[in-house]
C-alpha positions, 0 to 999 in steps of 0.5 A: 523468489522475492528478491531477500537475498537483494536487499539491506535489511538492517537499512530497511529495518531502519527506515521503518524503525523497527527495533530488536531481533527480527524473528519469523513470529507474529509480533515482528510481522506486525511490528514490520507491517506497521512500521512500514505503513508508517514509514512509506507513503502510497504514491505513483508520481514516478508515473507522473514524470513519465518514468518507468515503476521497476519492481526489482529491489535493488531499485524499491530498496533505492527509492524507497528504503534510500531515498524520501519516497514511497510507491503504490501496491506492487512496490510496496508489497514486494518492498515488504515481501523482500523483507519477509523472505529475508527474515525467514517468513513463510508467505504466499503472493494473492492477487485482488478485484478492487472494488471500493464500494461496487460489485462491478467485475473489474481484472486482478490488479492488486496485490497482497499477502497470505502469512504463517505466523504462529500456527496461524496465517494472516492477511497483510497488505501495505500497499492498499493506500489511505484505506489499507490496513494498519497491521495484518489481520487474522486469515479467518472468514467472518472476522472483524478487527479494530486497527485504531480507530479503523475496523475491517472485515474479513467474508466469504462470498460464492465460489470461496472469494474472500471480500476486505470490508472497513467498516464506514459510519454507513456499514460495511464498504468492499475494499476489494475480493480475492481467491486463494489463487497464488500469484507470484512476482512475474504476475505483479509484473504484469498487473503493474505494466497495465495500471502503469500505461494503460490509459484506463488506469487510475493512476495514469491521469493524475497525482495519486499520494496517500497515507493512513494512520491509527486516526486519520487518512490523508489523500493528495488526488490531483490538488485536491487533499482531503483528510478522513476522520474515523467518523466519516467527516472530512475537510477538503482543499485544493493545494496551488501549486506553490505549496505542493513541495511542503505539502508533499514533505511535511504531511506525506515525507516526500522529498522530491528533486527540484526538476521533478516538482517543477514539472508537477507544479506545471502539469498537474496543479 
């Protein structure tokens, strides 16, 4: 149903520098999890160029996995649940509220995770962004982990919803609540054409790139770049246009085609 049987796993092992026999056990669902957040950069600059996000994985395994690039949520959640399926993974698709911060209803747009592994299951989500997780976490409410130097939490609220919080210098911040609900790839479908097109879309307006690691969150939105410390401080820029290119090579691993930089040099920056 995902899409296993498509992809090369050894190509994609490879990408994320996972090394050893892949087993469906715990310690290759975290290993794989984190070396894809390593590995892949949270982006949408396909929707930048005016071009269409395919979710099918002869196309994620093409840009992704063969190419310099990364996605935004559906492509690296069903990039990541491709390869769970092919490892023999018993898995569930969710789908979440975004809400960073407020308890303003907004639709089901995100997508994650729910995971067996070792007589337990376990939340995991590579497609989050700056903020996302490091590795999957226990599927328990009330529990708090340390991933780094970053810490989430799992809650219950009314009507069994369950609320991700990390944990900022302030106190707990939402990230974003989900049901139990099962979705399944025809679902992400959906939710993707709506956050790919409709004009109320975050990710229609502007260059959105992003990658979290052990100690720091980097976030490219427009040409402002802004880097996170666990601390809760921050250094802000702008990037001009002519160092976008580095930019996006040296802190983001993306390689893009001359034509396609040049059009976002002009648009965006």
């Amino acid at each position: 149903m995902w899409g296993g049987g498509g992809l090369d796993l050894d190509a994609y092992l490879a990408r994320i520098g996972f090394r050893g026999e892949a087993r469906p056990d715990l310690a290759t669902l975290r290993a794989v999890h984190r070396g894809h957040v390593a590995a892949f950069p949270f982006e949408n600059l396909e929707i930048m160029l005016g071009r269409p996000i395919v979710l099918d994985v002869t196309a994620l395994q093409d840009k992704m996995v063969r190419g310099p690039r990364g996605g935004y949520c559906y492509e690296q959640n069903l990039l990541f649940a491709a390869a769970l399926e092919r490892i023999g993974f018993s898995f569930t698709g969710l789908g979440a509220r975004i809400r960073m911060g407020s308890d303003r209803p907004r639709a089901v747009t995100h997508m994650l995770l729910k995971i067996a592994a070792d007589g337990q299951e376990w939340l995991a989500d590579v497609g989050f962004g700056a903020e996302g997780l490091l590795e999957p976490m226990l599927f328990r409410d009330g529990v708090e982990v340390r991933q780094g130097e970053w810490t989430f939490g799992l809650t219950t609220a009314d009507h069994g919803v369950r609320i991700l919080r990390s944990l900022h210098p302030e106190g707990w911040f939402d990230l974003y609540s989900f049901t139990l609900e099962e979705r399944y790839p025809v679902d992400y479908t959906v939710m993707n054409h709506y956050i790919a097109t409709h004009p109320h879309s975050p990710f229609v307006a502007r260059p959105v790139v992003q990658r979290t690691a052990p100690g720091t969150r980097r976030s490219l939105v427009g040409p402002l770049l802004t880097i996170t410390h666990p601390d809760g401080t921050a250094q802000e820029r702008v990037v001009p246009a002519t160092e976008l290119g580095a930019l996006l090579r040296e802190i983001f691993g993306i390689e893009l085609a001359a034509e396609d930089l040049a059009m976002l040099e002009k648009s965006f920056f």
